[in-house]
C-alpha positions as semicolon CSV with decimal commas, in nm:
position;residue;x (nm);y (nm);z (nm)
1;X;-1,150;1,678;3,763
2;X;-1,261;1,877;3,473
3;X;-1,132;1,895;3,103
4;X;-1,142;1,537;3,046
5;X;-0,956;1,241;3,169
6;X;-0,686;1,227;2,856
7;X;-0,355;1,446;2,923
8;X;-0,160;1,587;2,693
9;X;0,155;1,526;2,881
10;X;0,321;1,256;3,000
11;X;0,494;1,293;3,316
12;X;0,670;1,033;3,507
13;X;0,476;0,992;3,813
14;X;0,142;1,017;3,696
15;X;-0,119;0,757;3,631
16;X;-0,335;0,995;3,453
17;X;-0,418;0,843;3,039
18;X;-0,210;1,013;2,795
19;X;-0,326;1,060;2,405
20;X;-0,556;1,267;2,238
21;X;-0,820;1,485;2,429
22;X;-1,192;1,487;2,357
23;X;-1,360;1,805;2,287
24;X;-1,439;2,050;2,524
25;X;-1,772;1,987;2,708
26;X;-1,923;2,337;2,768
27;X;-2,202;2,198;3,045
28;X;-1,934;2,060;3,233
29;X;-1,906;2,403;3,476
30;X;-2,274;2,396;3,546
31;X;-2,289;2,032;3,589
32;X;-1,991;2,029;3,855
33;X;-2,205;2,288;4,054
34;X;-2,488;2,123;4,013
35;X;-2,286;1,804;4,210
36;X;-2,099;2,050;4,458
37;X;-2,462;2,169;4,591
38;X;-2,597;1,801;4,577
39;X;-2,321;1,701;4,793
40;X;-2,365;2,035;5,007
41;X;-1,965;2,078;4,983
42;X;-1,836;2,402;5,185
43;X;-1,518;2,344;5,009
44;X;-1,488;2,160;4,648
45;X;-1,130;2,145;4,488
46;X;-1,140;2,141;4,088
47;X;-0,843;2,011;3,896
48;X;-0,791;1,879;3,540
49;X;-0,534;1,724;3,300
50;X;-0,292;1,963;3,096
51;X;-0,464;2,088;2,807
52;X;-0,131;2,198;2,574
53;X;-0,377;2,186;2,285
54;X;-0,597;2,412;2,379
55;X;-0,545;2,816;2,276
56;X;-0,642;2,870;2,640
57;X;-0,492;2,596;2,795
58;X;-0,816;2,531;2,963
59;X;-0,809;2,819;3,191
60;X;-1,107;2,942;3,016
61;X;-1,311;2,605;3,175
62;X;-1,159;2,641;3,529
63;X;-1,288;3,037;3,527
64;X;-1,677;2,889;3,437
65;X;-1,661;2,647;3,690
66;X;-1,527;2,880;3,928
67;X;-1,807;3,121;3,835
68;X;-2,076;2,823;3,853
69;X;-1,990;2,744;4,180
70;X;-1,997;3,057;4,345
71;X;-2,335;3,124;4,182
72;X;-2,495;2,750;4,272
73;X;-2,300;2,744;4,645
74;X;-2,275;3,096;4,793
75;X;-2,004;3,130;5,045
76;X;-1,871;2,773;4,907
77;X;-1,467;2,779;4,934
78;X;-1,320;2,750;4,568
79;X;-0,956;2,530;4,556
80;X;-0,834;2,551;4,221
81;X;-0,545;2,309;4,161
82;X;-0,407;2,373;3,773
83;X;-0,200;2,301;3,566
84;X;0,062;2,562;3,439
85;X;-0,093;2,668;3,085
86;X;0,287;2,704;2,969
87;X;0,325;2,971;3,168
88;X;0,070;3,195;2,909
89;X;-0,017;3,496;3,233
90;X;-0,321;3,574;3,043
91;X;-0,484;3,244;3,055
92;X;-0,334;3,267;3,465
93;X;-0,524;3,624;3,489
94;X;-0,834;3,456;3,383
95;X;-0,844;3,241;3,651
96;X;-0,724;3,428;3,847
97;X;-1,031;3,687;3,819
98;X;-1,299;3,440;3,881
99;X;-1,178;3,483;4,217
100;X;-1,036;3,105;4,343
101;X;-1,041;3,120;4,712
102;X;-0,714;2,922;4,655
103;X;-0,472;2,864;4,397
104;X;-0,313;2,541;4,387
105;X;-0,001;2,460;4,139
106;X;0,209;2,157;4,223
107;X;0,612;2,156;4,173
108;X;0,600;1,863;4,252
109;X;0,996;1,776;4,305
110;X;1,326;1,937;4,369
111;X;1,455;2,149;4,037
112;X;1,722;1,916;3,995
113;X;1,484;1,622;3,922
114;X;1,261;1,830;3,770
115;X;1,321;1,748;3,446
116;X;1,338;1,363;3,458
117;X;0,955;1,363;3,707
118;X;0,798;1,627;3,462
119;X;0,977;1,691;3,114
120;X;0,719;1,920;2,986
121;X;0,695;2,124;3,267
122;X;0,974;2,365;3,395
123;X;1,094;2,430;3,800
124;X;1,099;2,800;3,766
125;X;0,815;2,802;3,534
126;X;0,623;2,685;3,819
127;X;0,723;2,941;4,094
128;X;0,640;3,218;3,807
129;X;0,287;3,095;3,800
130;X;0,246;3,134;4,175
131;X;0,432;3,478;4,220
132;X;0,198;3,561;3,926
133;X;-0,166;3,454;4,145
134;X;0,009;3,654;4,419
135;X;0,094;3,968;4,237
136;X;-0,253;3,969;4,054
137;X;-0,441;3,899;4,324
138;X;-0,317;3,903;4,661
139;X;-0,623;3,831;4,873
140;X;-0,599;3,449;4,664
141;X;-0,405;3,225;4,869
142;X;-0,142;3,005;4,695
143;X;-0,092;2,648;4,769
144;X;0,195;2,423;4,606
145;X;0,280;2,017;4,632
146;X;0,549;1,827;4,671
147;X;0,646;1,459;4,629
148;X;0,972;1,256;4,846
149;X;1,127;0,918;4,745
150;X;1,234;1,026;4,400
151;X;1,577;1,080;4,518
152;X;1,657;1,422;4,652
153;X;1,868;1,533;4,952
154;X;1,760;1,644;5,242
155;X;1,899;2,035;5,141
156;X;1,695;1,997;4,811
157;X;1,376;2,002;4,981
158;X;1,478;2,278;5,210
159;X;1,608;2,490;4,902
160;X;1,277;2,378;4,737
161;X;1,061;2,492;5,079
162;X;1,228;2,817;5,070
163;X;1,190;2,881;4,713
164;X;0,799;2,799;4,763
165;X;0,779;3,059;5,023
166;X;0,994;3,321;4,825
167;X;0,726;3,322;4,547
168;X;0,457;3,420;4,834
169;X;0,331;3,035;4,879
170;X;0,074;2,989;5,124
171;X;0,011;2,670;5,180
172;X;0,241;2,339;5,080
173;X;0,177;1,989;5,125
174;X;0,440;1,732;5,105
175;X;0,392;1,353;5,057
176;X;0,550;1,031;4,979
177;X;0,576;0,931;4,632
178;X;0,423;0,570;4,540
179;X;0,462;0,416;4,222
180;X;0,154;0,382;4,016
181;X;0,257;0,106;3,764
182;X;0,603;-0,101;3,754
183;X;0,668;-0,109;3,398
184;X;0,528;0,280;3,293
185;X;0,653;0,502;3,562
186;X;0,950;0,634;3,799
187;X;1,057;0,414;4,097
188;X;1,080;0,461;4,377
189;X;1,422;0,553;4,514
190;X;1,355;0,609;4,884
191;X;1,095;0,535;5,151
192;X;1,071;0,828;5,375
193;X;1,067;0,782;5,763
194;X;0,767;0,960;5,950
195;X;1,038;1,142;6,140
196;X;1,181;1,368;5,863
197;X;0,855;1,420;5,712
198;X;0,771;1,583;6,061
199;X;1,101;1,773;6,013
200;X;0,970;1,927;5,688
201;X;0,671;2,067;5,872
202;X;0,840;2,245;6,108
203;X;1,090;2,378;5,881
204;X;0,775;2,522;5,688
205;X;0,632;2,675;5,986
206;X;0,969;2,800;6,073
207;X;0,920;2,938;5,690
208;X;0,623;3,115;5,756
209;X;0,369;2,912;5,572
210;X;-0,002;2,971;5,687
211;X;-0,026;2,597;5,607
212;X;0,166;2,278;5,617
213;X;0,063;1,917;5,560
214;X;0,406;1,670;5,585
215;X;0,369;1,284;5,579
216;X;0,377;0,975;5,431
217;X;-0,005;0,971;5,279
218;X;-0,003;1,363;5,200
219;X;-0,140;1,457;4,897
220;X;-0,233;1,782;4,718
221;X;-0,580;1,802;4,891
222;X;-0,512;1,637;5,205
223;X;-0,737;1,782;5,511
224;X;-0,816;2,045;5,253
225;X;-1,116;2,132;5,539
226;X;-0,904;2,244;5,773
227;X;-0,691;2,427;5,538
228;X;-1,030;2,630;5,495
229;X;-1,025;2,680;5,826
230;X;-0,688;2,827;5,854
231;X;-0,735;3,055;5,550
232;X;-1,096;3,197;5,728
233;X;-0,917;3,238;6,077
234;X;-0,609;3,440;5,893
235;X;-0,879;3,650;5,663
236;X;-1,044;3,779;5,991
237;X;-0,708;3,875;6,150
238;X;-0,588;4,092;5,830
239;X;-0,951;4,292;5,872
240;X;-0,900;4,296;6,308
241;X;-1,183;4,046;6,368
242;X;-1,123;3,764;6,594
243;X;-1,164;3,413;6,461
C-alpha cells in the first residue's frame, strides 16, 4: 500500500484510519521495488488510500511505482488496484501510461447501496473509470471487486455483473463482507451460502469474464497468481501463440 496509511474518506466498510494525510514520500516508488525484487515477486499488486487532497489524486505516485518496478523486476506483472481520483481522466491517463499489466478499481456493492457503503464515491463514477483504462489502453486488463452481505438481491448482483462486463471488465472478484469493528462500521445484513457464491461465478463466465473469483473469503487480490496466469495464456491467443 502506497500513499500512506491515513484516508481521506471514510467509507462504511473499511478499516482503513481516516484524518489527515502525511506528506508525500517521494522514495516510496523506488523503495517498493527495491522490496518487490527482495521478495523475487513475479506479480506485486500496489494499492493506496484515497488521496482527495492531493491535485493528482495520487496517480502521479502509482505511475513511479509502476515505472520502478518494471525497471527493478523486468517481466514482473504490475496489478494496480486504485482508487477513483474523482473521476479526474487525466490523473487515470497517467496511470494508465505507465503501462499496469492490470487495472484494478473496486465497486464494491450494488448501485443501490452504493451510497450508504461508500458516500464519497459514486456507482457510475466507478464503471467510467474502467471503460476509461479500456478505451485508453486496451491491451491493460481491467479487474473490479465486489462485496455480499450488505443487503442486496440476488438481481442486484446480476445487474451489477453485467454492468461490470458492459464497461469491458476483465476480471471480478466477489467476496463476503465481514465487519471490521461493531461500533464504527456497516453490519452485516446477510451471511452468504457457498452455493450462490458458486452461482455468481458461473453467471460471470456465462458473462464472458476472462476471470472470476466467487466465495466466501474472496478478496480483491485473491489467487492474484493465477489470475497472471490467465491474462499470459489469453495474451498469447490474441497474437496466435499457444499457451
Amino acid at each position: 500500500m502506497i500513499l500512506g496509511d491515513i484516508c481521506t474518506r471514510n467509507c462504511g466498510f473499511c478499516a482503513i484510519k481516516v484524518g489527515k494525510p502525511l506528506e508525500l514520500d517521494a522514495d516510496e516508488p523506488r523503495r517498493v521495488a527495491i522490496a518487490a525484487k527482495e521478495m523475487g515477486l513475479k506479480h506485486v499488486v500496489v494499492t493506496s488510500v484515497a488521496r482527495d487532497e492531493l491535485p493528482d489524486e495520487g496517480s502521479g505516485q502509482f505511475a513511479d511505482t509502476i515505472t520502478a518496478l518494471r525497471e527493478a523486476v523486468p517481466g514482473i506483472i504490475v496489478e494496480v488496484l486504485t482508487p477513483d481520483f474523482k473521476g479526474k481522466k487525466w490523473c487515470v491517463r497517467r496511470v494508465v501510461e505507465a503501462r499496469p499489466d492490470i487495472f484494478n478499481h473496486n465497486i464494491e456493492t450494488v448501485e443501490r447501496l452504493s451510497p450508504m457503503v461508500r458516500p464519497q464515491a459514486r456507482y457510475e463514477r466507478t464503471l467510467d473509470v474502467l471503460r476509461s483504462v479500456t478505451h485508453m489502453d486496451s491491451t491493460i486488463y481491467t479487474k473490479s471487486g465486489m462485496m455480499l452481505g450488505l443487503g442486496e438481491t440476488h438481481e442486484e448482483v446480476v445487474k451489477t455483473l453485467q454492468d461490470l462486463r458492459q464497461a469491458g471488465v476483465s476480471a471480478v472478484t466477489i467476496g463476503q463482507y465481514l465487519r471490521p469493528t461493531t461500533d464504527r462500521h456497516l453490519p452485516v445484513v446477510d451471511y452468504i451460502h457457498p452455493d450462490r457464491f458458486a452461482e455468481y461465478e458461473k453467471i460471470g463466465q456465462d458473462l464472458g469474464f476472462l476471470f472470476v473469483a466467487s466465495g466466501p473469503f474472496v478478496r480483491s487480490s485473491y489467487n492474484a497468481q493465477a489470475f497472471s496466469e490467465k491474462l499470459l495464456s489469453d495474451r498469447l491467443a490474441r497474437v496466435g501463440i499457444p499457451a
